[in-house]
C-alpha positions in Angstrom: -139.9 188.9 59.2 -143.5 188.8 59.3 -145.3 185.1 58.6 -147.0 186.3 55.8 -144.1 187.8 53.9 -142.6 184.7 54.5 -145.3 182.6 53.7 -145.5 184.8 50.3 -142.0 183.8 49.2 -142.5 179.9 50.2 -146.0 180.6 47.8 -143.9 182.3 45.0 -141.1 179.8 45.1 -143.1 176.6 44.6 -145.1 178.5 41.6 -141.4 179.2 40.1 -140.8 175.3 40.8 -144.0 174.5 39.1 -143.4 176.9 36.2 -140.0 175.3 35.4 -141.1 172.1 35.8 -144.3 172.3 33.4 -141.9 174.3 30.9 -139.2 171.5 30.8 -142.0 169.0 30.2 -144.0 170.7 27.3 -140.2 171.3 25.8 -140.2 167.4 25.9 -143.2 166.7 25.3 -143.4 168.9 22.0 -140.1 167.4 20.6 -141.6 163.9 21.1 -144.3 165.0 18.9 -142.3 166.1 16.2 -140.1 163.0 16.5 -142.9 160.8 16.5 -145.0 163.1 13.5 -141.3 162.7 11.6 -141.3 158.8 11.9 -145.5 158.5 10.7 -144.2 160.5 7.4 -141.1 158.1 6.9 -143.2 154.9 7.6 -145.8 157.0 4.9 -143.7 157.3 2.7 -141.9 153.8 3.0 -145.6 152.0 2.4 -146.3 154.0 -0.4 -143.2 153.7 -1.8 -143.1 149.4 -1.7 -147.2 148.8 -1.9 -147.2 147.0 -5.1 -144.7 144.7 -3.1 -146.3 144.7 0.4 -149.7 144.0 -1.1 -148.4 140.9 -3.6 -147.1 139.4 -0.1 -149.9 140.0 1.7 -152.3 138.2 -1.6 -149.2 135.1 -1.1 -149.9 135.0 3.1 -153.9 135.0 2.4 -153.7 132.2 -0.7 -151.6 130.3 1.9 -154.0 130.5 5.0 -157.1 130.2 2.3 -155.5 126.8 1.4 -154.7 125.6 4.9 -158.6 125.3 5.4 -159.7 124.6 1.2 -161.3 120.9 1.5 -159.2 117.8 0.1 -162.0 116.1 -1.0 
């Protein structure tokens, strides 16, 4: 065969490797997106869900610093 037929396949070949390989990583990389979108919704939803709690514990864990440095005097 001639060297530039050949050297045409060898070209086409490692485009078809790069193709597949850059499809099989956006694949991935798209379903981590979604996964990780799903899981910032659920923690969302989770925070909304208990503030009333989440911010009385957060007022107890700044009294308790906020008296760790109040003078004794």
């Amino acid at each position: 065969m001639n060297n530039t037929i050949i050297t045409l396949f060898q070209t086409l070949n490692i485009v078809s490797l790069m193709l597949e390989t850059f499809a099989f990583v956006a694949v991935r990389v798209i379903a981590l997106a979604i996964v990780l979108g799903d899981y910032f919704i659920q923690g969302c939803k989770v925070l909304y869900t208990n503030r009333q709690e989440i911010l009385e514990n957060v007022n107890n864990i700044r009294n308790a610093v906020g008296y760790q440095f109040a003078y004794a005097g």
